[in-house]
PDB file of N, CA, C and O in Angstrom:
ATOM      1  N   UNK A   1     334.803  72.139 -50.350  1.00  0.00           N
ATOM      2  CA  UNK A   1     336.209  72.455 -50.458  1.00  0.00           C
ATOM      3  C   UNK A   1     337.064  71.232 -50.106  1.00  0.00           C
ATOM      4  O   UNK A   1     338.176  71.139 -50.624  1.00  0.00           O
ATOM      5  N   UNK A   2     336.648  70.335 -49.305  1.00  0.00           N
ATOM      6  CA  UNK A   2     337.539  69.324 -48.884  1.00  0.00           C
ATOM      7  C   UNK A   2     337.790  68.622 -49.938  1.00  0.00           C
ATOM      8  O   UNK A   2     338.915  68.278 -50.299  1.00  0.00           O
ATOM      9  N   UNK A   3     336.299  68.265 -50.728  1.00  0.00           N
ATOM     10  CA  UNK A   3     336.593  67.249 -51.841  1.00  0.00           C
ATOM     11  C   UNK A   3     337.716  68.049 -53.007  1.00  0.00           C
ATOM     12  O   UNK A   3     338.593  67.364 -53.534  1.00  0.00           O
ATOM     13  N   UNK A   4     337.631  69.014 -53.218  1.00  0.00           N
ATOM     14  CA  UNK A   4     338.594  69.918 -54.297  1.00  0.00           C
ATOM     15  C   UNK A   4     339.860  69.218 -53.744  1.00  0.00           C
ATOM     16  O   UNK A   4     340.526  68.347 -54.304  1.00  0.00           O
ATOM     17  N   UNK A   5     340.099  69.915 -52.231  1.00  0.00           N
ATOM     18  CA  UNK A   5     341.311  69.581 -51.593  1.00  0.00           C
ATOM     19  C   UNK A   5     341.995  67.921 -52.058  1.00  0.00           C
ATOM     20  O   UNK A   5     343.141  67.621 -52.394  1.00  0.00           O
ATOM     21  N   UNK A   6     340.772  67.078 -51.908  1.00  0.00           N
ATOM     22  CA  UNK A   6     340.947  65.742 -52.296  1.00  0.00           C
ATOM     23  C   UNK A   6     341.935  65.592 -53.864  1.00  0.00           C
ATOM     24  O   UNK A   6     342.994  65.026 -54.133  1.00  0.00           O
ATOM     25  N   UNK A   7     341.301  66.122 -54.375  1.00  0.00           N
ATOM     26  CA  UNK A   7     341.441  66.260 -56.007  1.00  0.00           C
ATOM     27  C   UNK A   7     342.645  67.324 -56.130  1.00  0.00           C
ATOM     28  O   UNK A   7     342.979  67.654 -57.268  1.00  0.00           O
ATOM     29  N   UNK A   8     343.106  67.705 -55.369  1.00  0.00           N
ATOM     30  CA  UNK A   8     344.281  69.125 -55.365  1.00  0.00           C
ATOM     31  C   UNK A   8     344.315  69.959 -56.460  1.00  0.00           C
ATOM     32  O   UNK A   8     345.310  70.371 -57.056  1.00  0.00           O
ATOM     33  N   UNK A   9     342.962  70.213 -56.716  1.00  0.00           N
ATOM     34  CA  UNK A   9     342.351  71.630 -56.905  1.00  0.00           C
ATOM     35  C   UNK A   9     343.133  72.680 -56.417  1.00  0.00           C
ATOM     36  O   UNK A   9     343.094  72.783 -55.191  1.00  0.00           O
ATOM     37  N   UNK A  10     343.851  73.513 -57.023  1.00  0.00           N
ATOM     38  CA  UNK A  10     343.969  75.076 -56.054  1.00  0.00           C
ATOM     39  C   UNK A  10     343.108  75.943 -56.576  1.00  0.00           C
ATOM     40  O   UNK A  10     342.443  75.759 -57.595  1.00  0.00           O
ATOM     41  N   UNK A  11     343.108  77.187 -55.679  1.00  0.00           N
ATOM     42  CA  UNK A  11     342.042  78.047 -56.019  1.00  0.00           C
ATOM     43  C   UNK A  11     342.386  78.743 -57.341  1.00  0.00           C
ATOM     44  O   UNK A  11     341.522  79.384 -57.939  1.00  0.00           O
ATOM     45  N   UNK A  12     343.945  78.599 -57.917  1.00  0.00           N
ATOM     46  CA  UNK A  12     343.904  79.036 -59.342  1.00  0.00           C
ATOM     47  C   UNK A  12     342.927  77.949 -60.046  1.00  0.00           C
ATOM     48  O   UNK A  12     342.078  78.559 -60.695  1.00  0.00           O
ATOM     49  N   UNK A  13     342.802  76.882 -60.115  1.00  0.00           N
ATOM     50  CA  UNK A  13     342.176  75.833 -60.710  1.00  0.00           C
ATOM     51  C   UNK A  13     340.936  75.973 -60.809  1.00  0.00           C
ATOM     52  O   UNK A  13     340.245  75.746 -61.803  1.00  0.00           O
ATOM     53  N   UNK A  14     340.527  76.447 -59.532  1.00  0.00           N
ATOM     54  CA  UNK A  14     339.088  76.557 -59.286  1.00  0.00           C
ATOM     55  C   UNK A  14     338.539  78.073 -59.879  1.00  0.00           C
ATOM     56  O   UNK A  14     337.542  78.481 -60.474  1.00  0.00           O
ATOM     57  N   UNK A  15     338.996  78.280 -59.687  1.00  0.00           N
ATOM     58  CA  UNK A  15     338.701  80.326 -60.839  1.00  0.00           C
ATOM     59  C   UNK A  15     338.396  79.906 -61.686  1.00  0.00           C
ATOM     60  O   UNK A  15     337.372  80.418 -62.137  1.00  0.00           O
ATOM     61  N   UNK A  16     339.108  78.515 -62.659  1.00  0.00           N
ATOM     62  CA  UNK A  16     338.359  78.787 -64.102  1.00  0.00           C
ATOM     63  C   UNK A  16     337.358  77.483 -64.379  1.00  0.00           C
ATOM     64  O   UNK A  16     337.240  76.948 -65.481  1.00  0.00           O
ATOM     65  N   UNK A  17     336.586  77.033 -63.036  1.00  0.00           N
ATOM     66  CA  UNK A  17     335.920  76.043 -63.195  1.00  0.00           C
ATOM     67  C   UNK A  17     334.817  76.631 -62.773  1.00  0.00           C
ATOM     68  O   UNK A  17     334.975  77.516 -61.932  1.00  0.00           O
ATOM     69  N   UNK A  18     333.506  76.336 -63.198  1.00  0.00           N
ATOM     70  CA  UNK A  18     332.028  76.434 -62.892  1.00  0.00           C
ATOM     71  C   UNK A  18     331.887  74.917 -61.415  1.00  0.00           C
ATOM     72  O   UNK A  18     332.597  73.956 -61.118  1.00  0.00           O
ATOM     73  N   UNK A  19     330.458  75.547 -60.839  1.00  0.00           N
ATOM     74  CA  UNK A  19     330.264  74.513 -59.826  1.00  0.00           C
ATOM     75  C   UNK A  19     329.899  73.445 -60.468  1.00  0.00           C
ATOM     76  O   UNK A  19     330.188  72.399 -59.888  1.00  0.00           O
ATOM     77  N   UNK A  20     329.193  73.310 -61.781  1.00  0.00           N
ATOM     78  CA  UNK A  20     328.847  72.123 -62.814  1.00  0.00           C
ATOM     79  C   UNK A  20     330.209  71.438 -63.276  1.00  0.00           C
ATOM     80  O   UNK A  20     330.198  70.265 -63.649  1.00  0.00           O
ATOM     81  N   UNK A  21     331.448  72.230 -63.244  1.00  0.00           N
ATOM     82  CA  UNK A  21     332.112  70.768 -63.809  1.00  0.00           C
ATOM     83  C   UNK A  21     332.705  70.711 -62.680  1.00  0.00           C
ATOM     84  O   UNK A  21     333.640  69.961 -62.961  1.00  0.00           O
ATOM     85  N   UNK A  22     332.887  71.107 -61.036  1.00  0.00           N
ATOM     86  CA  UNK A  22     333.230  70.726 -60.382  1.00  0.00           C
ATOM     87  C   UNK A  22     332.365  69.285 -59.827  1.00  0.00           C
ATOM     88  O   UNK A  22     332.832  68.338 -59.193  1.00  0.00           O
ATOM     89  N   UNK A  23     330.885  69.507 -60.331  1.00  0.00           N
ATOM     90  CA  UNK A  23     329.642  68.072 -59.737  1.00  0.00           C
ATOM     91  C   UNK A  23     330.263  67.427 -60.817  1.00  0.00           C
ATOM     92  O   UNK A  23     330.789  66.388 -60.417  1.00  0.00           O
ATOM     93  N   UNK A  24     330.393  67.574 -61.790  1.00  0.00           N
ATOM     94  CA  UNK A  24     330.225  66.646 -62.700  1.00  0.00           C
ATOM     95  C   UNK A  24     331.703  65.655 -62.167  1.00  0.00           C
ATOM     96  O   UNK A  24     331.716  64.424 -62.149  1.00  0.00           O
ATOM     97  N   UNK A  25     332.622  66.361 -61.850  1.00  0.00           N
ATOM     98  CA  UNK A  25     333.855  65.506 -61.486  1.00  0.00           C
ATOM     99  C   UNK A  25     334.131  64.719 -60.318  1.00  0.00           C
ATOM    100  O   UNK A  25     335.104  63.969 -60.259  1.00  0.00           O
ATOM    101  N   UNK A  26     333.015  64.919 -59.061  1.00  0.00           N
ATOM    102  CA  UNK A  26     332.948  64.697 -57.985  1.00  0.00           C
ATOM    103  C   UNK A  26     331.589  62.841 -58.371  1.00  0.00           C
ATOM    104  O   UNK A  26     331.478  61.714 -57.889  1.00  0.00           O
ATOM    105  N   UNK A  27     331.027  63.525 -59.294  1.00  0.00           N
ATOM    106  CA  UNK A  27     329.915  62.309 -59.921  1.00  0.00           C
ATOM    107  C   UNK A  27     330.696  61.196 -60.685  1.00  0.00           C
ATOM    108  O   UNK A  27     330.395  60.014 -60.856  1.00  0.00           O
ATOM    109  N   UNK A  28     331.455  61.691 -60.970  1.00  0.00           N
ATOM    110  CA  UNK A  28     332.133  60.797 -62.295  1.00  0.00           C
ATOM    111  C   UNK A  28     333.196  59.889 -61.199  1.00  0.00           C
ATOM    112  O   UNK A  28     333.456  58.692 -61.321  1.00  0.00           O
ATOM    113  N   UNK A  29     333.686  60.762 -60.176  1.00  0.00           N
ATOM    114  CA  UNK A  29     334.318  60.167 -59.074  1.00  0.00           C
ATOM    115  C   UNK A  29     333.768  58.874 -58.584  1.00  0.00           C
ATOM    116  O   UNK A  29     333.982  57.669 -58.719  1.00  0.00           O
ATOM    117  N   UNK A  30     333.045  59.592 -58.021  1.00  0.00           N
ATOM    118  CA  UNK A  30     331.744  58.371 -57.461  1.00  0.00           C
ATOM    119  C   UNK A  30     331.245  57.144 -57.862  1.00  0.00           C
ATOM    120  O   UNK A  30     331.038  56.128 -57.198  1.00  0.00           O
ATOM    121  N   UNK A  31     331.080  57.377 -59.043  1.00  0.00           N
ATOM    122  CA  UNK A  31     330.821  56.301 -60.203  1.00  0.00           C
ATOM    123  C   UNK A  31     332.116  55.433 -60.293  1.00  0.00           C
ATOM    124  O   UNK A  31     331.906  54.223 -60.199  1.00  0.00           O
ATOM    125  N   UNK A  32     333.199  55.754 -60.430  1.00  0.00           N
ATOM    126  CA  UNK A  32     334.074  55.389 -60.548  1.00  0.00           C
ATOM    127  C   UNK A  32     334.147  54.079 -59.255  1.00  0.00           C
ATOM    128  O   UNK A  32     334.416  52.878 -59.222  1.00  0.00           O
ATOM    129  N   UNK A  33     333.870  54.794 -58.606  1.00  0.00           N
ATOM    130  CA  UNK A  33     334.122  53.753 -57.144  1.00  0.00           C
ATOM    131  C   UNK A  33     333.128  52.914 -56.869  1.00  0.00           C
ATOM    132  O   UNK A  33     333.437  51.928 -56.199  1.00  0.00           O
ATOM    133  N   UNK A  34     332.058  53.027 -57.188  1.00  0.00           N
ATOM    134  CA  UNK A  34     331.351  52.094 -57.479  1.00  0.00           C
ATOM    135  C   UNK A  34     331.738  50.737 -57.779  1.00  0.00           C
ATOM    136  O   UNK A  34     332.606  50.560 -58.634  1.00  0.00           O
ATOM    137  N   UNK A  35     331.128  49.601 -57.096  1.00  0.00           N
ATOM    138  CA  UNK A  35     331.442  47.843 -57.364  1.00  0.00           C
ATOM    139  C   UNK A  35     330.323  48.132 -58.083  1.00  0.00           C
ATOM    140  O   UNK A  35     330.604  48.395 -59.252  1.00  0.00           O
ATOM    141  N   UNK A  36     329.040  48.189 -57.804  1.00  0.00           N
ATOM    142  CA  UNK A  36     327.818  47.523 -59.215  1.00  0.00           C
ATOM    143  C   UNK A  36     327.140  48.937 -58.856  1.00  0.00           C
ATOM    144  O   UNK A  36     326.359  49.306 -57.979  1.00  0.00           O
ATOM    145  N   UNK A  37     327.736  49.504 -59.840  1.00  0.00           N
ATOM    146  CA  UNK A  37     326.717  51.207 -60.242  1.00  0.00           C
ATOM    147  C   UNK A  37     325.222  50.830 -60.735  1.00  0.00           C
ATOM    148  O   UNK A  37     324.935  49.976 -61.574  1.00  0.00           O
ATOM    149  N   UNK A  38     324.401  51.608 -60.068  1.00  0.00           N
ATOM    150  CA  UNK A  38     323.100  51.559 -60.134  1.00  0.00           C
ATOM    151  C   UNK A  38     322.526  51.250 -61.689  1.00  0.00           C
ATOM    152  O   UNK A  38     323.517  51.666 -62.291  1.00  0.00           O
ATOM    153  N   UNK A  39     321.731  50.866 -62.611  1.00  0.00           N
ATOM    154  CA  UNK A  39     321.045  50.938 -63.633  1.00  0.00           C
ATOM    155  C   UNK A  39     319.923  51.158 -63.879  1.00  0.00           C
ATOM    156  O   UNK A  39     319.582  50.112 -64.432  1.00  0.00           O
ATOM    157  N   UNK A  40     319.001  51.851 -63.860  1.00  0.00           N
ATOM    158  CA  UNK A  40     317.821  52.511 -64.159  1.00  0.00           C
ATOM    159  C   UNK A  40     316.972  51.259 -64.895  1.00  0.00           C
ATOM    160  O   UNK A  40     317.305  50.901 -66.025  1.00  0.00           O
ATOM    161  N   UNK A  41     315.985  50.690 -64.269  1.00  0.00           N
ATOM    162  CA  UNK A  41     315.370  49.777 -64.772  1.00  0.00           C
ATOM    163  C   UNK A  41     313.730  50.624 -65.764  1.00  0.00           C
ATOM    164  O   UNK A  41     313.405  51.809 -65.839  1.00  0.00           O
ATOM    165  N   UNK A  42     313.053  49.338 -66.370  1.00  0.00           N
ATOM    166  CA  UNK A  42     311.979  50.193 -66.996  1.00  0.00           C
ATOM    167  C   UNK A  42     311.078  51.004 -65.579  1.00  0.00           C
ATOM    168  O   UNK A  42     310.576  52.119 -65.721  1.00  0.00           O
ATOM    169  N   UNK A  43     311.004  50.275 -64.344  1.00  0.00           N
ATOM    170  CA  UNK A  43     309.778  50.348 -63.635  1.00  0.00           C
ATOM    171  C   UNK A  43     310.364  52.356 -63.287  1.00  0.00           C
ATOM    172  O   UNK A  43     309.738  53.415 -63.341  1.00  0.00           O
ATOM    173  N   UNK A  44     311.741  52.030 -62.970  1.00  0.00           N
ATOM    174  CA  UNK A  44     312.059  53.651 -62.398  1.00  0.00           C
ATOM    175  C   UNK A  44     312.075  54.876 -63.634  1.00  0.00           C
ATOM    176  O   UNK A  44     312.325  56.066 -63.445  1.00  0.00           O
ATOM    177  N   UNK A  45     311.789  54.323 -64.735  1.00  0.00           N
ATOM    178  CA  UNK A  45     312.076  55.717 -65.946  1.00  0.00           C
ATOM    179  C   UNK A  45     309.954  55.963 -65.984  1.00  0.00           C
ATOM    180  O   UNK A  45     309.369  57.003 -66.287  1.00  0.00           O
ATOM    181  N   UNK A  46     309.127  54.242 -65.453  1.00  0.00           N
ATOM    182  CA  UNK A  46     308.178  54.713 -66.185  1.00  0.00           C
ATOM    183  C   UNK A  46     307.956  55.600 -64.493  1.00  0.00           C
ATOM    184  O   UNK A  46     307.554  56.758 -64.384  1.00  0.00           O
ATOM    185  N   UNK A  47     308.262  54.874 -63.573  1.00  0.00           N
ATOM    186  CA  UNK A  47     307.861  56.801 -62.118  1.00  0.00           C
ATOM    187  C   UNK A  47     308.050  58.058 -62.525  1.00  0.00           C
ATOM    188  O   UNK A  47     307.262  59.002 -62.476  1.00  0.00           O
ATOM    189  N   UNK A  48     309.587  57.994 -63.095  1.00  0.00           N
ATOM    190  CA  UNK A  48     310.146  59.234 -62.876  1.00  0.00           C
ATOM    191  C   UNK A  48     308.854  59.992 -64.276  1.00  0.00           C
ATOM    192  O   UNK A  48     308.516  61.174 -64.208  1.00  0.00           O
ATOM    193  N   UNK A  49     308.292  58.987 -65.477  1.00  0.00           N
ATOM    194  CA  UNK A  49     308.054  60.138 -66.339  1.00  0.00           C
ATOM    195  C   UNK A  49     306.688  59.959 -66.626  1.00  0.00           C
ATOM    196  O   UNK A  49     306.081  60.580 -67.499  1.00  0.00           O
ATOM    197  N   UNK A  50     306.090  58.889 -65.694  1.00  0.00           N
ATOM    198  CA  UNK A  50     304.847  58.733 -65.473  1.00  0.00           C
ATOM    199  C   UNK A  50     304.371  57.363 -66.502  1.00  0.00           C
ATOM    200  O   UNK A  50     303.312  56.934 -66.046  1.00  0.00           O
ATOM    201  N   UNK A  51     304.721  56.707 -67.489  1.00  0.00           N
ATOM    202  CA  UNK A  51     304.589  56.141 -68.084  1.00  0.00           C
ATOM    203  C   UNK A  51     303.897  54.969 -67.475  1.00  0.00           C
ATOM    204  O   UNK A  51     303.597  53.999 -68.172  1.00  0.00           O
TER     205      UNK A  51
END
């Protein structure tokens, strides 16, 4: 709730939002603030998918 608060969200606002586009806006936030946002190199896609 704080972060909504951040974003001045009211709870009319929030009635017609799912918790997915509330992450998704809190992510996109984040990113935003980011100096050098992470990039997924080959070594971490071949962990994550076994490759």
């Amino acid at each position: 709730m704080l972060r909504c608060a951040e974003f001045h969200l009211s709870d009319e606002a929030l009635e017609g939002m799912t918790m997915g586009m509330v992450y998704d806006m809190l992510i996109e936030q984040s990113n935003d603030h980011e100096e050098y946002p992470y990039k997924a190199t080959q070594e971490d896609i071949d962990r994550i998918f076994g490759g």
